[in-house]
C-alpha positions in Angstrom: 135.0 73.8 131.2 132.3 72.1 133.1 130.2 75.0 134.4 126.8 74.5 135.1 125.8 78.3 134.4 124.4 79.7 131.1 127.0 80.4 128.7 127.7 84.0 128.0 129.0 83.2 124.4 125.8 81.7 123.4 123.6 84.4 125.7 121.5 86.5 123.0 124.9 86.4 120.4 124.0 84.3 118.2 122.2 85.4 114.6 118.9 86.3 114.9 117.3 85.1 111.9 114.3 87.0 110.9 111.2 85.2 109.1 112.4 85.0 105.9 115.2 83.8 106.4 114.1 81.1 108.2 111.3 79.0 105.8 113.0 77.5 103.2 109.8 78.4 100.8 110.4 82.0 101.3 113.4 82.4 99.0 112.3 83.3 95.4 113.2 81.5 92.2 115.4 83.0 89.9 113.0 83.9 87.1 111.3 85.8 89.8 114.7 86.9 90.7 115.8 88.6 87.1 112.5 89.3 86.0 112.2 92.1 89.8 115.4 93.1 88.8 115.1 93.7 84.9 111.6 96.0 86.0 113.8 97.8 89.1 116.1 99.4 86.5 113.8 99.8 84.4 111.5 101.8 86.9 114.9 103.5 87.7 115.6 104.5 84.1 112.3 106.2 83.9 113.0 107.8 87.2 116.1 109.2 85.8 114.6 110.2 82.2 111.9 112.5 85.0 115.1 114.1 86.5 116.2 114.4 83.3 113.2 116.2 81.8 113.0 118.1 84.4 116.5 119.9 84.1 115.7 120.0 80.4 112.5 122.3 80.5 112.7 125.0 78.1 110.6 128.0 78.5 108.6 127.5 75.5 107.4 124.4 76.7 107.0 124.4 80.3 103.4 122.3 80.4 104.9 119.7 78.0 108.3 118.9 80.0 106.7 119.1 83.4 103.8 116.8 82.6 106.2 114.4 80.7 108.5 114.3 83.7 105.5 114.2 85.6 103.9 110.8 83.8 108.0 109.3 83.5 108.6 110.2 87.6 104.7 108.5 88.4 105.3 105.0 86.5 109.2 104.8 87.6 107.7 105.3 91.1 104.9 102.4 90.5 107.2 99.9 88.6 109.4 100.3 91.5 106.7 99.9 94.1 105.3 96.8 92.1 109.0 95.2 91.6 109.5 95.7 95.6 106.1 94.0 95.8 107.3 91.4 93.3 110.1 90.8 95.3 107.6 89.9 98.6 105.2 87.7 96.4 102.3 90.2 96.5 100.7 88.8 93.0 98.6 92.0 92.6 102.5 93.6 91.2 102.0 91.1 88.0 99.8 93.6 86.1 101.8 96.7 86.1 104.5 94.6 85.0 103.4 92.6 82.6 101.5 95.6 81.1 105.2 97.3 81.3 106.4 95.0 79.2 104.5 94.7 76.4 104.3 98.8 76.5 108.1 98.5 75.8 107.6 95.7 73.1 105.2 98.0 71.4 108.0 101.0 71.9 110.9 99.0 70.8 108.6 98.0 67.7 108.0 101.8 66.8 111.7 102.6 67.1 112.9 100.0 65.3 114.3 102.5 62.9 116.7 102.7 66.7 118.3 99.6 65.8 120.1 99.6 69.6 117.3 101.3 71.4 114.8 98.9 69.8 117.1 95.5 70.8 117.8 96.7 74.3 113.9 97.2 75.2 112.4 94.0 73.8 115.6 91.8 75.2 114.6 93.6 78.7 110.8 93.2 77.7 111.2 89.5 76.2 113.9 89.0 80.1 110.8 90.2 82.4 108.1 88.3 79.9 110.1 85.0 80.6 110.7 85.7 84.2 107.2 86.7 85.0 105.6 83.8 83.3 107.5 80.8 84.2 106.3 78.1 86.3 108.0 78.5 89.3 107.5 82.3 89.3 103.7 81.6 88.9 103.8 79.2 91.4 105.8 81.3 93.7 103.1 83.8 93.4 100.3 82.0 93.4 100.6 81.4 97.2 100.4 83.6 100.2 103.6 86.2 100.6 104.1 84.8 104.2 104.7 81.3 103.4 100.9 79.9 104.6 98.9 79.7 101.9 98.2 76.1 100.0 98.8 78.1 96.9 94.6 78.0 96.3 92.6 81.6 95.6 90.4 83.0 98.0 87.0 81.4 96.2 88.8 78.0 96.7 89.3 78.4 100.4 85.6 79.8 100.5 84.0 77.2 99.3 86.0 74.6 101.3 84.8 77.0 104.5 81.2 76.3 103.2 81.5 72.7 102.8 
């Protein structure tokens, strides 16, 4: 009971808590949080429509299906990239998937004739629009991805450094 000696149930046993989990700053707001997600399975439908494609290559059209997989297998692979991004704060993910979005707007608008193909990409489209450009996900991203940064751009910090 009243040792004097380290104690060997606290010795190294307790939780290591790694850097994110420790700032309270790091955890992301839920816009940002179903916006990354909405874009994941989006990036990992397009994956599967390149596997897809793949399997589905005639012989008549060889070029055509391996090119198509090609292009649906490269921007799965970069909307999944810029939604892991995303999920870390890197702000230079914003473009691909903003661009995404209104790419699918502009899809669901042409197959509109699709009445359930056309709702289910602008509700994911309109989901990742509204996630992406709320407040707190724009403040979220506006600062550094390790928790430092006042949340001002590089010119601002510049010109304070030239001051």
């Amino acid at each position: 009971m009243g040792h004097s000696g380290p104690d060997p149930v606290r010795k190294g046993s307790g939780p290591r808590l790694s850097a994110v989990t420790q700032s309270p700053r790091t955890s992301n707001p839920p816009p940002l949080t179903v916006a990354v997600s909405v874009a994941v399975v989006q990036a990992l439908v397009l994956l599967s429509l390149a596997v897809l494609e793949l399997a589905n290559v005639a012989s008549e059209r060889v070029e055509l299906g391996v090119s198509t997989a090609f292009f649906f297998g490269a921007y799965g692979a970069v909307l999944l990239a810029a939604g892991a991004a995303l999920w870390r704060r890197h702000g230079w993910a914003r473009g691909p998937v903003l661009i995404t979005q209104l790419i699918f707007l502009g899809l669901a608008w042409s197959l509109r004739d699709h009445v359930a193909v056309a709702v289910v990409l602008a509700i994911c489209a309109g989901i990742v629009l509204a996630g992406m450009l709320h407040p707190d996900t724009l403040e979220a991203l506006d600062g550094d991805p390790e928790g430092g940064s006042d949340g001002r751009g590089p010119a601002d910090q510049a010109s304070d450094s030239s001051d």
